[in-house]
C-alpha positions as CSV (number, residue, x, y, z in Angstrom):
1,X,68.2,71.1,-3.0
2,X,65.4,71.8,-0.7
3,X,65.6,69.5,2.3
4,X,62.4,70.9,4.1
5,X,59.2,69.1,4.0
6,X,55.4,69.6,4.8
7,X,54.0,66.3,5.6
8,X,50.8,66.4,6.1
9,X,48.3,63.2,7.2
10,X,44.8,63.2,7.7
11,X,43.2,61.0,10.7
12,X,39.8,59.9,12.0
13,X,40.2,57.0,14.9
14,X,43.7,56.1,13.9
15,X,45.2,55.4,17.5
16,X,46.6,52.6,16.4
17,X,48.5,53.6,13.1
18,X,49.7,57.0,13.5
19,X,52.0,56.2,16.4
20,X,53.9,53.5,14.3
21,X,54.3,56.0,11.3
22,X,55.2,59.1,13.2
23,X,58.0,57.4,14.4
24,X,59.5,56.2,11.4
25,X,59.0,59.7,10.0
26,X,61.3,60.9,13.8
27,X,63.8,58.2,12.2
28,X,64.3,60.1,8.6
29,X,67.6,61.0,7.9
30,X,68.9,64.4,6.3
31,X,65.8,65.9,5.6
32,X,63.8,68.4,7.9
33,X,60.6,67.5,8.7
34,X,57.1,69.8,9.4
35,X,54.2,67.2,10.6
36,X,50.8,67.9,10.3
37,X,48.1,65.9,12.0
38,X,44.6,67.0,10.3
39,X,41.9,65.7,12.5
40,X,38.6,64.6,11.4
41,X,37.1,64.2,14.7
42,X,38.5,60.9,16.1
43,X,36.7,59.4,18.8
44,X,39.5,57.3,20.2
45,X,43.2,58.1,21.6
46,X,44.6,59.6,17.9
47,X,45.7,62.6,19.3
48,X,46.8,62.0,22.8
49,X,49.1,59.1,21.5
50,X,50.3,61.6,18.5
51,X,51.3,64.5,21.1
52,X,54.9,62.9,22.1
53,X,55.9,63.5,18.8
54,X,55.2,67.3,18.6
55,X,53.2,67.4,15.3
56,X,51.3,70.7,14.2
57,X,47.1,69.3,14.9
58,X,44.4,70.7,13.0
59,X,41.0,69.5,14.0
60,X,38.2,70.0,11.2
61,X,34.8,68.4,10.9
62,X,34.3,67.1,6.9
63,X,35.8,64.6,5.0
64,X,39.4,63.6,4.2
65,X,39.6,66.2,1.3
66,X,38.9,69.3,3.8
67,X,41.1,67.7,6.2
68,X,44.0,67.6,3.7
69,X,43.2,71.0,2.8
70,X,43.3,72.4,6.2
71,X,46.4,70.8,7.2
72,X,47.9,72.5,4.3
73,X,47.1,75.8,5.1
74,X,48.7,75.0,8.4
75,X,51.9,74.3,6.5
76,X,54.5,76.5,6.0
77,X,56.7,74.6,3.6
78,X,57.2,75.3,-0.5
79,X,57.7,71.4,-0.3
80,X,54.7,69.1,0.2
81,X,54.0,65.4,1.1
82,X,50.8,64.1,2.0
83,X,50.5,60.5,3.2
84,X,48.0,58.3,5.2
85,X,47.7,57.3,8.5
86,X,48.2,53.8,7.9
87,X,51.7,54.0,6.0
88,X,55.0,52.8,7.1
89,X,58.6,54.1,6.1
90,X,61.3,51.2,6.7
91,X,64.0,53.1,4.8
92,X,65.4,56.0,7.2
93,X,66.9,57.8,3.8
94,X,63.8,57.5,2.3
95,X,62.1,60.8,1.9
96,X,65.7,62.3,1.4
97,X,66.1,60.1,-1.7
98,X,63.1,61.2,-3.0
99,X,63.4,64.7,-2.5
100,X,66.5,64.5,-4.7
101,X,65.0,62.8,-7.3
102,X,62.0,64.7,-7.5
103,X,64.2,67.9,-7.2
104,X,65.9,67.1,-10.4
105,X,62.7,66.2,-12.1
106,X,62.2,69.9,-11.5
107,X,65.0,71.1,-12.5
108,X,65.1,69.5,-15.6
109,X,61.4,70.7,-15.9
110,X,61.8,74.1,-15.6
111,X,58.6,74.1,-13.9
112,X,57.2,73.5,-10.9
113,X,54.4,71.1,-12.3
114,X,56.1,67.7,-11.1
115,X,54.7,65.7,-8.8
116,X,55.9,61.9,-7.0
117,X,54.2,59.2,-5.6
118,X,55.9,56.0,-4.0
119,X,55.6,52.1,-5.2
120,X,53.6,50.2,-2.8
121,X,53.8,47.0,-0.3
122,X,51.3,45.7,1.2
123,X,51.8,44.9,4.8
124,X,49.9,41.5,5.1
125,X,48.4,39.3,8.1
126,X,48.2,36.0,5.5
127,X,49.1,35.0,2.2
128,X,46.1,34.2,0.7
129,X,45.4,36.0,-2.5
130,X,48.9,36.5,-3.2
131,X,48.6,37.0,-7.2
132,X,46.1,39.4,-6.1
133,X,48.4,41.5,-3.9
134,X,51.4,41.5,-6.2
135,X,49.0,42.9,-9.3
136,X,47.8,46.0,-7.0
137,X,51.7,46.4,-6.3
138,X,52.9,46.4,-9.3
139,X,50.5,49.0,-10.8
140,X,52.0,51.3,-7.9
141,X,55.1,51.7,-10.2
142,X,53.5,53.1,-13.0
143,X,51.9,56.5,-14.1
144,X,49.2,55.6,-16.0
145,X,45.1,56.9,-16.0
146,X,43.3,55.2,-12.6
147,X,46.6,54.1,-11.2
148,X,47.8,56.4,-8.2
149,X,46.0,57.3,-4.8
150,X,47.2,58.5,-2.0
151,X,48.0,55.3,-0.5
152,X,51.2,56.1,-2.7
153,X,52.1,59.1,-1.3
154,X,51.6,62.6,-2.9
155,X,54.7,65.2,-3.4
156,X,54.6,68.3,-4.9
157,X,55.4,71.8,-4.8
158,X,52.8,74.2,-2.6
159,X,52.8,76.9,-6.1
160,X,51.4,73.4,-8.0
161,X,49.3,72.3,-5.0
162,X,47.8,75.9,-4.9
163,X,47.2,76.0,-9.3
164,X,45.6,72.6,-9.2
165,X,42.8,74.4,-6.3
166,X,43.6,71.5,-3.5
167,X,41.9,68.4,-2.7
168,X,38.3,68.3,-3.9
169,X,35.8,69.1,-0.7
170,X,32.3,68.0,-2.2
171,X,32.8,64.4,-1.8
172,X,33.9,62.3,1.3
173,X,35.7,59.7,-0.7
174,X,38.1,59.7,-4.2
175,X,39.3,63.1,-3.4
176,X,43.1,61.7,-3.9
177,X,41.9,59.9,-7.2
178,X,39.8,62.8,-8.3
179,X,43.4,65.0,-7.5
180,X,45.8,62.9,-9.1
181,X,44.1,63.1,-12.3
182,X,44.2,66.7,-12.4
183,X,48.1,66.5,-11.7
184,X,48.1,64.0,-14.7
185,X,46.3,66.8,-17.0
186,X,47.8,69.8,-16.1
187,X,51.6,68.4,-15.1
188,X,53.2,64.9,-14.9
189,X,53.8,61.8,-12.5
190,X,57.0,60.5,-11.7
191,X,57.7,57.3,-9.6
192,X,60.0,58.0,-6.6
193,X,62.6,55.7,-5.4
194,X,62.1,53.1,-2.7
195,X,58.5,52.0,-1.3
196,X,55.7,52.9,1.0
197,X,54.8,50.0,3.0
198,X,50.7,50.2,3.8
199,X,48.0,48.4,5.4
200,X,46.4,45.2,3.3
201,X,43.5,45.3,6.2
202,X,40.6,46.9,4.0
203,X,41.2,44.5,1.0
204,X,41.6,41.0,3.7
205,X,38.4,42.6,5.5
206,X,36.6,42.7,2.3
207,X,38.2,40.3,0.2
208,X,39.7,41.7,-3.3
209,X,36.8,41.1,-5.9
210,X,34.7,43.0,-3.5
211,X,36.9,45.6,-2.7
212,X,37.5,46.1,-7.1
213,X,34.1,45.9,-7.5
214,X,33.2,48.9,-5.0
215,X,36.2,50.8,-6.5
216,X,34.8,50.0,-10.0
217,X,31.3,51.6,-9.2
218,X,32.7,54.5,-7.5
């Protein structure tokens, strides 16, 4: 099993976040890690406060999708993870786990046209909407149509990466949507092991019926 791993994150004014997740990705156990900061052209302290931790930074102009693309041609790894600024990783064995998993996915495969995602938790400052929050969880464990962003995580081989042409540059928004439905036509999903713990700020800023309705209409 391949334990060596691209990850690669895409920021834009993300002091605040990318400190907390680059050091749970320093705490990962049994796996070897390449980290890739691709910049968008933040405005605040993201890259001095990411500079302790030694990560690879690519600065690009564009949206998210020609950020995740240039911080994949930086990477020199067959193996691929790409994950958001705002994720956490509680589980120090987490991204080894997975890489098993998915590894025998592959395996059993024969092909190279596999790729993983993580179930979800929401990392909350309240409880309201509760039944809310559990429902958007709970579609994180499944691989169906409309169902997995890259809130989730996205793992895959660099030969499957390259087939599927990379993230989508037209657009500044729903390039990880517009991606993982390509990986649901031309391969297949599997659910990893364990959970990605993200940030519940966008849906308690905006409430969730207006967040749905805004995802609905793009």
């Amino acid at each position: 099993m391949d334990l060596n791993l691209s990850v690669i994150i895409p920021t834009l004014n993300e002091q605040d976040c990318l400190p907390l997740l680059l050091a749970d990705l320093a705490a990962q156990k049994k796996v070897n890690l390449q980290i890739i900061v691709a910049d968008g052209g933040s405005t605040d302290d993201t890259i001095k406060h990411c500079q302790p931790f030694g990560p690879i930074i690519v600065r690009t102009s564009g949206g998210r999708g020609m950020q995740l693309n240039a911080g994949f041609k930086k990477s020199t790894r067959d193996n691929l993870l790409f994950l958001h600024a705002d994720t956490r990783i509680k589980d120090p064995f987490l991204l080894s786990n997975a890489l098993d998993h998915w590894s025998k996915a592959l395996a059993n495969a024969n092909h190279d046209r596999v790729a993983g995602h993580f179930p979800l938790k929401f990392l909350r400052t309240n409880q309201n909407n509760s039944m809310s929050f559990r429902y958007a969880e709970g579609k994180t464990y499944f691989n169906r149509i409309n169902t997995t962003n890259g809130d989730q995580g996205f793992l895959l081989r660099r030969s499957f990466f390259n087939e599927l042409g990379g993230f989508n540059e037209s657009q500044h928004y729903l390039e990880d949507q517009k991606l993982a439905e390509k990986i649901r036509i031309q391969g297949t999903w599997m659910t990893l092991p364990g959970l990605l713990y993200t940030s519940g700020r966008r849906f308690e800023v905006e409430s969730f019926n207006r967040r749905y309705i805004l995802m609905g209409m793009l």
